[in-house]
SERO-4910 file (N, C-alpha, C, O; in steps of 0.05 Angstrom, whole numbers):
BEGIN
 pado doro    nc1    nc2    nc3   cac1   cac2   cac3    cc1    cc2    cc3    oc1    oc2    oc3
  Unk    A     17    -24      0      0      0      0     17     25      0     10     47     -9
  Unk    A     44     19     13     55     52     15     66     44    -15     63     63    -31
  Unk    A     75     28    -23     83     36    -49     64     52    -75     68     71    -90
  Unk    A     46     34    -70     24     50    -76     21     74    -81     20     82   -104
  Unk    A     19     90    -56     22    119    -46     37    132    -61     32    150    -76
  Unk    A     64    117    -56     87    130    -68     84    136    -87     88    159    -93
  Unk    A     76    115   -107     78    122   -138     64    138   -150     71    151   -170
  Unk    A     34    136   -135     15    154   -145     25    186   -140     25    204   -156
  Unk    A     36    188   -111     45    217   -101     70    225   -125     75    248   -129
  Unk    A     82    207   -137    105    223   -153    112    219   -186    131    223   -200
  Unk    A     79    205   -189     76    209   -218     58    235   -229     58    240   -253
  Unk    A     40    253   -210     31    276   -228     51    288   -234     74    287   -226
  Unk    A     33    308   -256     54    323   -272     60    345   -261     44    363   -256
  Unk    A     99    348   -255    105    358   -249    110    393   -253    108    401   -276
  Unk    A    113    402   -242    118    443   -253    137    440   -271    155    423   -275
  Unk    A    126    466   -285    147    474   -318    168    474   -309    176    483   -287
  Unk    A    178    463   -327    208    467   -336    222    504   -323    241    507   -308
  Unk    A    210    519   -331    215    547   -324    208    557   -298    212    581   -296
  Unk    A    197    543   -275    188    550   -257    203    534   -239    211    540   -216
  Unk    A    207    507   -253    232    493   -236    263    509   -242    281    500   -229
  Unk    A    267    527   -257    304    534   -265    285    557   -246    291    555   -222
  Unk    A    267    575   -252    270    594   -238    274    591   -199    285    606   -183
  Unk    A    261    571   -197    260    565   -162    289    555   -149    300    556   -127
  Unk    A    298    544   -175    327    526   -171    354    544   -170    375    539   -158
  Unk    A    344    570   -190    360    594   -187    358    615   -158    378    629   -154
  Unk    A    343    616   -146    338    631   -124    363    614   -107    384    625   -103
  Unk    A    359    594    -99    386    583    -85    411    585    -94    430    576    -81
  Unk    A    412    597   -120    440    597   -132    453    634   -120    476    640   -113
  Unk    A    429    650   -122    429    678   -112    467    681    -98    483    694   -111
  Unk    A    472    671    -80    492    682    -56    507    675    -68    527    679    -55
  Unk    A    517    660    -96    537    657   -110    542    665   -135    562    657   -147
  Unk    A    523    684   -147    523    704   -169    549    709   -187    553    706   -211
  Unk    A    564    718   -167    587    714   -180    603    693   -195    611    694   -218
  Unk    A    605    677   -181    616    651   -193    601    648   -214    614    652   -235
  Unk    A    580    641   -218    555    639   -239    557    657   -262    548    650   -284
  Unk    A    569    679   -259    581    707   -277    606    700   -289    610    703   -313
  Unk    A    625    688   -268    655    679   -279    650    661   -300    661    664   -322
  Unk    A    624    631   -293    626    610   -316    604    616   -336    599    601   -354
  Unk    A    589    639   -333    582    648   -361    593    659   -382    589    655   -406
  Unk    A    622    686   -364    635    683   -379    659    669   -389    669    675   -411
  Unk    A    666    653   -376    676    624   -388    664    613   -413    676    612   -435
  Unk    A    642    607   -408    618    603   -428    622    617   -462    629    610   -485
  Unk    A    615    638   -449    622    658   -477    649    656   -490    648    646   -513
  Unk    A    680    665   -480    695    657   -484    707    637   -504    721    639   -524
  Unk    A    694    615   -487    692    578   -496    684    582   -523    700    577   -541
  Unk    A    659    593   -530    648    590   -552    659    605   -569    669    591   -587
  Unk    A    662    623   -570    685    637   -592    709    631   -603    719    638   -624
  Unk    A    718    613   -581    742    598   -593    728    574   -610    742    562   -627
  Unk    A    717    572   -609    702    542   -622    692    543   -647    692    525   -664
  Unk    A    679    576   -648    668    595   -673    693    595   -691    694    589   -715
  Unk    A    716    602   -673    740    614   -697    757    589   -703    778    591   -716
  Unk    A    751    577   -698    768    547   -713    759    540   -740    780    533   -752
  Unk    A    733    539   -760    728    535   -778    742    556   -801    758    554   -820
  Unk    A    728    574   -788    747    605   -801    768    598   -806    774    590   -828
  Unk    A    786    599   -785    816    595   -790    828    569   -816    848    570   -830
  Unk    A    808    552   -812    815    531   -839    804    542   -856    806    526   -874
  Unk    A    792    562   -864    773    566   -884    804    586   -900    815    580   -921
  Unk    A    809    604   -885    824    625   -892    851    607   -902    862    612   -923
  Unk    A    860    582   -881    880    573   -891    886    551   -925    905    542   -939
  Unk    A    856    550   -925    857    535   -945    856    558   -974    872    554   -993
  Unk    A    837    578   -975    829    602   -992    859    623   -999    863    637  -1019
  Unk    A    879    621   -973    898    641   -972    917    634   -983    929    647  -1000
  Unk    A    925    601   -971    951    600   -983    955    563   -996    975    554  -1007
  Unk    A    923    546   -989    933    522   -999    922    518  -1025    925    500  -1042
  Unk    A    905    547  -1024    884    537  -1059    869    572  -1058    846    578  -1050
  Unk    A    888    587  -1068    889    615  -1076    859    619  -1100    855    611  -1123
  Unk    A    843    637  -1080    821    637  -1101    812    656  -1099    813    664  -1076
  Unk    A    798    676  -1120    775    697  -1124    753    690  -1118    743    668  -1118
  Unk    A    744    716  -1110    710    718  -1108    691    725  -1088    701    717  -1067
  Unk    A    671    734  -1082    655    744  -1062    652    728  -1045    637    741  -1031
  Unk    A    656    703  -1031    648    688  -1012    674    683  -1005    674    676   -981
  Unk    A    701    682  -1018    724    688  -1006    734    701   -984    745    693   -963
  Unk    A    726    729   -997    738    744   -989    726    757   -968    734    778   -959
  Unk    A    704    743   -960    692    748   -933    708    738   -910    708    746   -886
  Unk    A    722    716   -922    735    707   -899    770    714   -894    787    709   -877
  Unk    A    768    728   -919    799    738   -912    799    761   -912    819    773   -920
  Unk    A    775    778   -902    766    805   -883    769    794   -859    775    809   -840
  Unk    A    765    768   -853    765    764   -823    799    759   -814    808    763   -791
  Unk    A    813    752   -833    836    740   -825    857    769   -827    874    774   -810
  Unk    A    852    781   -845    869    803   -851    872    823   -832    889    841   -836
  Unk    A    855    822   -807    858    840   -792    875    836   -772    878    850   -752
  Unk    A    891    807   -781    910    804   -764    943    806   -776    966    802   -767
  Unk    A    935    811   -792    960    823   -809    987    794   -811   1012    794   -808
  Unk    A    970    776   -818    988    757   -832    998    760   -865    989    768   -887
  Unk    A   1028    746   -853   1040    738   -884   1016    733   -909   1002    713   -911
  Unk    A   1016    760   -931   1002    744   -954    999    725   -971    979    720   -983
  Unk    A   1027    710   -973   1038    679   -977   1059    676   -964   1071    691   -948
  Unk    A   1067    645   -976   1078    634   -964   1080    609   -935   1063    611   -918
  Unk    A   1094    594   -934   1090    581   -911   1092    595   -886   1085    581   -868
  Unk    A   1100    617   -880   1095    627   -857   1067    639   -848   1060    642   -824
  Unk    A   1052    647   -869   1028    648   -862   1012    629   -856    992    635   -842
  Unk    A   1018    603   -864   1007    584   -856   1007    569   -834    989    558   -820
  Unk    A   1037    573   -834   1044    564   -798   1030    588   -776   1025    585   -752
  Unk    A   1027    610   -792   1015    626   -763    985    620   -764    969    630   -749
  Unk    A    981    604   -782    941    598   -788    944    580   -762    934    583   -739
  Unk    A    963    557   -773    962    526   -755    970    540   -731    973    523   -714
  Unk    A    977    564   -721    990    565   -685    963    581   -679    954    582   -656
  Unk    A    950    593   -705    925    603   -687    902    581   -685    883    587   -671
  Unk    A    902    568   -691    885    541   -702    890    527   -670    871    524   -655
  Unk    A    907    522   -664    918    510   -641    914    521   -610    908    507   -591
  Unk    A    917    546   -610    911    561   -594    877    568   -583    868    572   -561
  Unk    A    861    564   -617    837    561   -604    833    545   -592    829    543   -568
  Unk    A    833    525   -613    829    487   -587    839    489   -562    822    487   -544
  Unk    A    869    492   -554    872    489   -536    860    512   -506    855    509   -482
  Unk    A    859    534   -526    838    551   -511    812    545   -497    808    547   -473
  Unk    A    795    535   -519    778    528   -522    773    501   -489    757    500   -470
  Unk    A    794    484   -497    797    463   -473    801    471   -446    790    460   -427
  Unk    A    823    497   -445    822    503   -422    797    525   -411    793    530   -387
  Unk    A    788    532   -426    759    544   -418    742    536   -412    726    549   -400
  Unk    A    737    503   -418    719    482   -406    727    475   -387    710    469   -371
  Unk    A    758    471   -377    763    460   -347    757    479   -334    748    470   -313
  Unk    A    757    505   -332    746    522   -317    720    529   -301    714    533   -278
  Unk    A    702    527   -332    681    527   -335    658    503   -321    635    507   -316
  Unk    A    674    482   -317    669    458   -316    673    461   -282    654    456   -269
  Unk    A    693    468   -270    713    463   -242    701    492   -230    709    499   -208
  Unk    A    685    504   -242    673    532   -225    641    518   -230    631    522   -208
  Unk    A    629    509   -240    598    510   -235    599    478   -223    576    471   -216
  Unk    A    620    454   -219    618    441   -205    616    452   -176    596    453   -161
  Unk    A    643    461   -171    642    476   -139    613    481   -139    597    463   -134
  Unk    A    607    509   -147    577    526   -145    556    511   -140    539    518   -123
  Unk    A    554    485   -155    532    467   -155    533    453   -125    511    451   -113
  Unk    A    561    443   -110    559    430    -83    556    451    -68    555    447    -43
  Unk    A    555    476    -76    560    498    -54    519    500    -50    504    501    -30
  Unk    A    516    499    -75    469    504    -77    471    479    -65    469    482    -40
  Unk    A    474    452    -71    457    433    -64    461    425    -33    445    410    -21
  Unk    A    486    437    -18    494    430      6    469    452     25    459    445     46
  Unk    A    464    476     13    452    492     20    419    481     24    403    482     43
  Unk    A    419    469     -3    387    456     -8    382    446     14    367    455     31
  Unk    A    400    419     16    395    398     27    386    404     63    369    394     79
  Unk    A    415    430     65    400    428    103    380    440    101    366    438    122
  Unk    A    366    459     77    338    468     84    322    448     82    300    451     93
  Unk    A    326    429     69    304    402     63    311    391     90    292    389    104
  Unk    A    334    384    101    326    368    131    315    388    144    290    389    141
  Unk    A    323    407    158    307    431    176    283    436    172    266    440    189
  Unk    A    279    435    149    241    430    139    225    403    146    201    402    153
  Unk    A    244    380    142    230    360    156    224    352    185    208    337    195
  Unk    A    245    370    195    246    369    225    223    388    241    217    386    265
  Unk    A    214    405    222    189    411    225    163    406    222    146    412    238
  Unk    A    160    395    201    131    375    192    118    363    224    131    360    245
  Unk    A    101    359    220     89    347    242     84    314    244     92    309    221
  Unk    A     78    293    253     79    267    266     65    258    242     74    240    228
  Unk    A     37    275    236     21    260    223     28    250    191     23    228    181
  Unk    A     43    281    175     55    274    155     70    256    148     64    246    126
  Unk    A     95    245    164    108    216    168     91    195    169     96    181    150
  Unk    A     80    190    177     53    177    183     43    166    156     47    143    149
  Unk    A     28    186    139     17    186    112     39    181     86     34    173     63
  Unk    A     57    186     96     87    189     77    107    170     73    127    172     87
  Unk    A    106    148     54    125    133     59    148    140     61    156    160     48
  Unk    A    163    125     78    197    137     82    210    141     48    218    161     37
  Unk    A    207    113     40    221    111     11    220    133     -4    239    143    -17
  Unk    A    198    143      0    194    171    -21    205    194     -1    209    215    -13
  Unk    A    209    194     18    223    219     40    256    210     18    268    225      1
  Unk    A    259    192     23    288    183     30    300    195    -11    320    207    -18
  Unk    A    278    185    -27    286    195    -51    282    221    -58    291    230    -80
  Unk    A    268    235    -42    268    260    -48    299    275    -42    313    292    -53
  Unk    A    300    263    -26    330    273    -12    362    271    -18    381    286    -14
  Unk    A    358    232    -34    381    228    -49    373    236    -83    389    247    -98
  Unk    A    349    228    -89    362    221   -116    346    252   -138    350    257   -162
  Unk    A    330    263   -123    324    287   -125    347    309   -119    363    317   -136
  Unk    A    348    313   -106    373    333    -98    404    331   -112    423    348   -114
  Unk    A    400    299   -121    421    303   -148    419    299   -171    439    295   -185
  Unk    A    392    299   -180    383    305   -202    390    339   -209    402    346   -229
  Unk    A    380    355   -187    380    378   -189    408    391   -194    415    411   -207
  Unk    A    423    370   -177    452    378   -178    463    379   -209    477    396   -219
  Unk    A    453    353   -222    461    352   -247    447    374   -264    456    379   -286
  Unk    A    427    387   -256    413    399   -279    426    436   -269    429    456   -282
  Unk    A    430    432   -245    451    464   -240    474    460   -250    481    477   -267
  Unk    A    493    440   -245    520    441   -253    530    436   -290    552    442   -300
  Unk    A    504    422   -306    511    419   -324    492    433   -342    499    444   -363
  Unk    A    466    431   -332    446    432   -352    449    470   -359    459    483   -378
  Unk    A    436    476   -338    444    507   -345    460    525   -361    453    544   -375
  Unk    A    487    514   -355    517    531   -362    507    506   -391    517    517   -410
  Unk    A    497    488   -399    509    479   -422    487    484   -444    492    485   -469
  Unk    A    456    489   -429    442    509   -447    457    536   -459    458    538   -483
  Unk    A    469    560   -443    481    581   -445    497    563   -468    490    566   -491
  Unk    A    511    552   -465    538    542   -483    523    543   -507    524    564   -520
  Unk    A    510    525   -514    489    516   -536    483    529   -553    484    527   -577
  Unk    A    468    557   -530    454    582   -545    474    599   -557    469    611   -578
  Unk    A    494    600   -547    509    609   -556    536    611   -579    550    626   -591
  Unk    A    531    585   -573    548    572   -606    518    565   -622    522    563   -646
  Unk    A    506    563   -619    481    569   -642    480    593   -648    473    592   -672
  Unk    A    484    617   -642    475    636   -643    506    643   -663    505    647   -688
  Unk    A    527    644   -652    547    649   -656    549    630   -697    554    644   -717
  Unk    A    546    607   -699    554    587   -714    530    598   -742    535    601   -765
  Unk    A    501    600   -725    483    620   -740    494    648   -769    495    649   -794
  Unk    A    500    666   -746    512    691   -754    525    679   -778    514    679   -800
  Unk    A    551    668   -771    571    666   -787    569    652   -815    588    652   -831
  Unk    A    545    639   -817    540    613   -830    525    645   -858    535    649   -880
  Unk    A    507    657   -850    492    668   -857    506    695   -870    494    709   -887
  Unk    A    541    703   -854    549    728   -866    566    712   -897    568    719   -920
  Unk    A    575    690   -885    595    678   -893    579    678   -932    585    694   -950
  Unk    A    562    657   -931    535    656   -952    513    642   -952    511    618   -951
  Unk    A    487    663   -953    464    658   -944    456    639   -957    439    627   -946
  Unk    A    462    630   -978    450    618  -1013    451    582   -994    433    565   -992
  Unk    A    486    584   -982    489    561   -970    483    549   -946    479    526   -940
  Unk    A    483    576   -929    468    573   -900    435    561   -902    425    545   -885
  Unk    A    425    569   -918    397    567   -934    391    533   -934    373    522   -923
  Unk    A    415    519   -953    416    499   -951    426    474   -925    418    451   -921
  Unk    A    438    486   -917    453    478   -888    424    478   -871    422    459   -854
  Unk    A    407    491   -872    394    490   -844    361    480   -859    342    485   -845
  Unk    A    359    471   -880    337    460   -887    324    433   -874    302    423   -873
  Unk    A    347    427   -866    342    395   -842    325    410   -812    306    404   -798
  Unk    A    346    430   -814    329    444   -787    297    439   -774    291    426   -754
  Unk    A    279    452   -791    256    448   -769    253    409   -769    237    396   -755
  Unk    A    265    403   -781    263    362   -778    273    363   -753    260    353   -734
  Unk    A    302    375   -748    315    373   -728    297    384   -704    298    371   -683
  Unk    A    280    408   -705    260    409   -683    245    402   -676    237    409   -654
  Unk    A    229    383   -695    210    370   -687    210    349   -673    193    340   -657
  Unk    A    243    334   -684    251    300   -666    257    320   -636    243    316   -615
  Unk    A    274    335   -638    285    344   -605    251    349   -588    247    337   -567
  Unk    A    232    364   -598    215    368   -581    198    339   -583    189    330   -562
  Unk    A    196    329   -599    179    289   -587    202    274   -568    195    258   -551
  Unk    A    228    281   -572    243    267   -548    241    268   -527    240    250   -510
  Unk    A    240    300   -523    231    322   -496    214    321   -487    211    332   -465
  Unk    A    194    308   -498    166    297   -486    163    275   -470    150    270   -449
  Unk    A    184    256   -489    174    225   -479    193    226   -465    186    218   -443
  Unk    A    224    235   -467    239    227   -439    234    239   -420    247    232   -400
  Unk    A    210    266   -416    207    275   -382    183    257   -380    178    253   -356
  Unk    A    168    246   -394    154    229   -380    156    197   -368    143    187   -350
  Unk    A    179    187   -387    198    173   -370    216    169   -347    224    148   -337
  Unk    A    221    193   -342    243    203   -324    222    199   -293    228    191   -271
  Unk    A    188    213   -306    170    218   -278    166    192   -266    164    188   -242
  Unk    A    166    169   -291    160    141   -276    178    137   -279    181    142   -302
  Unk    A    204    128   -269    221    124   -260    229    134   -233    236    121   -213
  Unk    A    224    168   -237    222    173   -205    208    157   -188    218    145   -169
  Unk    A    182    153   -195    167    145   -183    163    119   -175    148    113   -157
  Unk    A    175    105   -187    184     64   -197    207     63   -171    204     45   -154
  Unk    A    228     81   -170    249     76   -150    244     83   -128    255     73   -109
  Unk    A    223    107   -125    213    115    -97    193     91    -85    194     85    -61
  Unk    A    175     78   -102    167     55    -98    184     31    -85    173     15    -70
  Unk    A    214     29    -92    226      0    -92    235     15    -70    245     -5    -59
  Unk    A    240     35    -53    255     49    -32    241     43    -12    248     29      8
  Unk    A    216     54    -18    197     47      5    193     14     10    198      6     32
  Unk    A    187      0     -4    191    -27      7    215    -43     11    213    -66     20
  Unk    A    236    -32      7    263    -42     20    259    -29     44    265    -42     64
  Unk    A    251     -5     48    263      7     79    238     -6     96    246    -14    117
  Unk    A    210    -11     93    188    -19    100    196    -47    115    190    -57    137
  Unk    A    212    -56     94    210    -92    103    237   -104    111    240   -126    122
  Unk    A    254    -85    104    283    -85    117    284    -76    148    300    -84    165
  Unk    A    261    -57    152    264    -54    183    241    -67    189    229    -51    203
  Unk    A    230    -83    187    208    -96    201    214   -125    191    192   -135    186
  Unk    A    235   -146    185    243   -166    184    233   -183    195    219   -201    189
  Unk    A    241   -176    214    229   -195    247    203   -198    245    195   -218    256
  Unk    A    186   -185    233    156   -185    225    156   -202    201    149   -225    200
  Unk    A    162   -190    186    162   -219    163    177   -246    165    171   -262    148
  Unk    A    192   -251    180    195   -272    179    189   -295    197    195   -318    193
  Unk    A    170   -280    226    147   -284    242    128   -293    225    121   -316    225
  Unk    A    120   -280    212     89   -283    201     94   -294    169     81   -286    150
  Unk    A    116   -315    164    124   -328    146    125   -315    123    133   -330    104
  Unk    A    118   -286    115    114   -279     88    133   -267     76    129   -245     67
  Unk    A    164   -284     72    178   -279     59    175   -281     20    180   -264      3
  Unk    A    165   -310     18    158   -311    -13    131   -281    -18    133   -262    -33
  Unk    A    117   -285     -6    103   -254    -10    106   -240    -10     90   -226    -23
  Unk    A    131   -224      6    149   -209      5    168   -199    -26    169   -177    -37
  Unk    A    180   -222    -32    200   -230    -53    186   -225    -72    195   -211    -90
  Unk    A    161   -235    -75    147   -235   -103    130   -205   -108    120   -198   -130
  Unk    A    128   -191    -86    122   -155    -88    147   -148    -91    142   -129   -106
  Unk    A    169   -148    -90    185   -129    -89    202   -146   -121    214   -130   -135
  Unk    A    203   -175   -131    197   -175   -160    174   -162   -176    181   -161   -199
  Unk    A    156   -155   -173    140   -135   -185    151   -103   -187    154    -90   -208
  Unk    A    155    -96   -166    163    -67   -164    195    -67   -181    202    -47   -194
  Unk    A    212    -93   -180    236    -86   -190    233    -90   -220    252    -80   -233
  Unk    A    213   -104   -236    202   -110   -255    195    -79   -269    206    -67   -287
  Unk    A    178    -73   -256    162    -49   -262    184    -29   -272    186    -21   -295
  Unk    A    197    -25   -253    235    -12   -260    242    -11   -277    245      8   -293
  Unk    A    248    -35   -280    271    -41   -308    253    -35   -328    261    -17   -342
  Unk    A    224    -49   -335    211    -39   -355    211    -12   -367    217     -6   -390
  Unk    A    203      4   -348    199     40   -353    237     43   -357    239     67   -351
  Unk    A    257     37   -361    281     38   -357    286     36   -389    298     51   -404
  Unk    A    271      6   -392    280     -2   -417    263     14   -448    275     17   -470
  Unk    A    237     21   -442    228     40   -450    240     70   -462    234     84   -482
  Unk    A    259     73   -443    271    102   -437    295     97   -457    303    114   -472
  Unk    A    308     68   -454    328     61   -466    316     63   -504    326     78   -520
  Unk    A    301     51   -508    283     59   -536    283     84   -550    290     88   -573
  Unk    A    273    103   -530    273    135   -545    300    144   -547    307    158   -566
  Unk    A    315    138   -531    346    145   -538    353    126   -558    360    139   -577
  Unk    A    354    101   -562    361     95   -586    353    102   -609    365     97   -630
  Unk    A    330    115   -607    309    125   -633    326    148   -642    335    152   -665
  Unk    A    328    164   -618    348    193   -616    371    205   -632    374    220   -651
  Unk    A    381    196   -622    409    199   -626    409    181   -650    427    194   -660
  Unk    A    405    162   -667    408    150   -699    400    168   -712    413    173   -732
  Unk    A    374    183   -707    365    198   -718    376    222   -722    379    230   -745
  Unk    A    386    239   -699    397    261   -704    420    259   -729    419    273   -749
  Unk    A    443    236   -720    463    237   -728    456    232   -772    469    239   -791
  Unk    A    427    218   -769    411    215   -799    408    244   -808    411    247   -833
  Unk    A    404    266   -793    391    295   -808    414    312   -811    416    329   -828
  Unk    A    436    304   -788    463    318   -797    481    310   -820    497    326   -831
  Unk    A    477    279   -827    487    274   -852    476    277   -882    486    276   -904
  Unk    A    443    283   -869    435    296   -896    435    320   -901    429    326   -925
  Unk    A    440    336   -888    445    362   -883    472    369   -899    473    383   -919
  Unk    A    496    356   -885    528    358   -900    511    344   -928    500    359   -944
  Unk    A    510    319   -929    504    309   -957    492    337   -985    504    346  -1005
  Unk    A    464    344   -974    461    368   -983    478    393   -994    473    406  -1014
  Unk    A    502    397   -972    520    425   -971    540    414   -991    550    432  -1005
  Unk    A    550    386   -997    564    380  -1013    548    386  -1042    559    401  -1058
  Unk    A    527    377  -1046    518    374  -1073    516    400  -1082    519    404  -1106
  Unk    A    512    416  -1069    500    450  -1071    527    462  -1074    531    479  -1092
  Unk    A    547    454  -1056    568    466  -1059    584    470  -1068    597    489  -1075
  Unk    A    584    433  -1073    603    426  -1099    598    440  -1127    614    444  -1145
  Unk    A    571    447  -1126    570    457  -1161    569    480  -1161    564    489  -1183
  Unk    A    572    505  -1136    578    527  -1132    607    535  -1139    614    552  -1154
  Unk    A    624    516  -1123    649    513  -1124    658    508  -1155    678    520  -1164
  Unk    A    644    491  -1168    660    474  -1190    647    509  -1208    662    519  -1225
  Unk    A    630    519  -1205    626    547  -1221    635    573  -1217    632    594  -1230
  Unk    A    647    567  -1197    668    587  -1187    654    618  -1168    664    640  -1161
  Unk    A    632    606  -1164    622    626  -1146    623    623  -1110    614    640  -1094
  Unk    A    638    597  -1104    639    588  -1082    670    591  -1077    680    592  -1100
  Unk    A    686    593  -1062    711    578  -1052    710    553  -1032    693    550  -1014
  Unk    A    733    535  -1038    736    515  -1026    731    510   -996    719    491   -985
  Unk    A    745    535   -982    751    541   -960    720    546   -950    716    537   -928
  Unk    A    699    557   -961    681    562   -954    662    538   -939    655    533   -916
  Unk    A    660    527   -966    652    501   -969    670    484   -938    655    477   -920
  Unk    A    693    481   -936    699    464   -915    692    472   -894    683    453   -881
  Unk    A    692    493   -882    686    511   -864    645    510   -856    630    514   -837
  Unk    A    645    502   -878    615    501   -874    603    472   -863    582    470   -850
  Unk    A    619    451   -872    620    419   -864    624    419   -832    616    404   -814
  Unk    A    636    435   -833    647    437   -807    633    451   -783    633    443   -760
  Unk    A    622    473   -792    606    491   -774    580    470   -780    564    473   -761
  Unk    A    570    454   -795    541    443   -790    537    413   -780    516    402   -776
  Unk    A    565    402   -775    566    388   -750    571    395   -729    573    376   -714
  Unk    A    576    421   -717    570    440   -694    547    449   -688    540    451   -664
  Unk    A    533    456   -706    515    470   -697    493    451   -689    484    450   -666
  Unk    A    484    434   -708    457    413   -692    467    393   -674    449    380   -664
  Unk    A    498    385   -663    496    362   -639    485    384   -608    478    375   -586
  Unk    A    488    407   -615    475    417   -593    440    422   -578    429    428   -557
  Unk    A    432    410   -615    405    417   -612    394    385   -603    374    380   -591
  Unk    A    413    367   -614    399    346   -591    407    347   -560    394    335   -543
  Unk    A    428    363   -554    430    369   -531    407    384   -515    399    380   -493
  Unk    A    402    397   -528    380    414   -509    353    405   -509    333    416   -499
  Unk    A    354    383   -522    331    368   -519    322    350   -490    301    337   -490
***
């Protein structure tokens, strides 16, 4: 029966998405700062990540395959302002040390980024957590009472690091997202619209799988909460009352409820395991038709001389950037 309880208490549907980051942010408040440092980390990060395609674009257009034309020379407006060698191998070697510099930039902007909103995140959830015991230490007799432990006890572990995961990663890696979208966008579109045009025709496909994933995995996620807060409560139920079951012989009755509830588990588990396999084949299906596309379009841009090479690579490259994020934010 308390399992029961349990499940029913932690399968309605839960508050928006936006009302949970907003409530989840109020505890982040006393650390603002930090939260400021790995946004701008964040930003940073992404810029280096922006200027890596560029940099092959320019190195291929400048000095490995010297070409005219309007979609060129967009990109060796970008490079020229750094006042590299106009040929030669030394301009090239200063492409490959800036080429290098982003990545490795880029890397160390993530350990930062990464090693400041971890801290921040144990600094909220340590915070959470004694307001969640001091709140329970208040409730009154009768609530315990009505409340199976299992579901106290998961609210506490496996909630509170859920949360942890969705402050320490989810947040700072939306910002990331939006921002190399936004960033990868721009560029795609100054660089040439004709091709960006083509590049992002997979797009609304790509929004429509991310929002049916987003659907079915928070509704998986709720029975699951609710499947393990179930198996909690009857391990802690019958683990401390032993002596009672094995008085009143009902161990096989025992065994064969708590094979149901662990049943129930794995099922909603394996379910969950389904939409991710659906997922992710799929995504990686609209990004290759997408490049597939940018080649055929490109190639005969290129082969007519209204394209450069560099463009074209640069563009292969920015449009396997830009949508692995959008299954991310799914």
């Amino acid at each position: 029966m308390s399992a029961e309880r349990s499940d029913a208490a932690d399968t309605p549907g839960s508050r928006p998405d936006r009302h949970l980051l907003r409530w989840l942010l109020t505890w982040a408040r006393p650390y603002r700062g930090r939260i400021a440092w790995a946004i701008a980390l964040v930003l940073a990060g992404s810029a280096m990540q922006v200027a890596g395609p560029l940099i092959t674009a320019a190195a291929i257009d400048l000095y490995l395959r010297p070409e005219a034309g309007a979609t060129s020379q967009k990109v060796l407006h970008f490079i020229q302002a750094l006042n590299l060698p106009s040929t030669g191998g030394r301009g090239l070697a200063s492409l490959a040390g800036l080429f290098l510099v982003s990545v490795l930039g880029s890397a160390v902007l993530l350990i930062l980024q990464a090693r400041t909103m971890l801290m921040t995140g144990q600094l909220v959830m340590r915070d959470l957590r004694d307001a969640l015991f001091a709140h329970l230490q208040r409730l009154e007799v009768a609530w315990f009472s009505r409340t199976p432990a299992g579901r106290i006890i998961t609210r506490l572990t496996n909630d509170v690091e859920a949360l942890n995961e969705l402050f320490t990663s989810g947040l700072v890696d939306i910002l990331a997202d939006l921002a190399l979208l936004g960033g990868i966008a721009g560029i795609l579109f100054s660089m040439d619209w004709r091709l960006a045009l083509v590049a992002f025709a997979v797009l609304p496909f790509m929004i429509l799988l991310s929002a049916w994933f987003r659907s079915r995995a928070r509704s998986i996620y709720r029975e699951v909460r609710a499947r393990i807060a179930a198996i909690n409560t009857h391990l802690q139920e019958h683990l401390a009352g032993m002596s009672v079951v094995q008085l009143a012989r009902a161990e096989a009755r025992t065994s064969a409820k708590f094979r149901a509830l662990d049943a129930s588990y794995r099922d909603v588990n394996i379910r969950g395991v389904f939409y991710y396999a659906v997922f992710y084949p799929m995504v990686e299906l609209l990004i290759a038709t997408g490049m597939a596309m940018l080649l055929v379009a490109g190639g005969i841009w290129s082969y007519k001389g209204t394209l450069s090479l560099g463009v074209l690579v640069a563009f292969l490259q920015y449009v396997q950037r830009f949508f692995r994020p959008i299954g991310d934010l799914a």
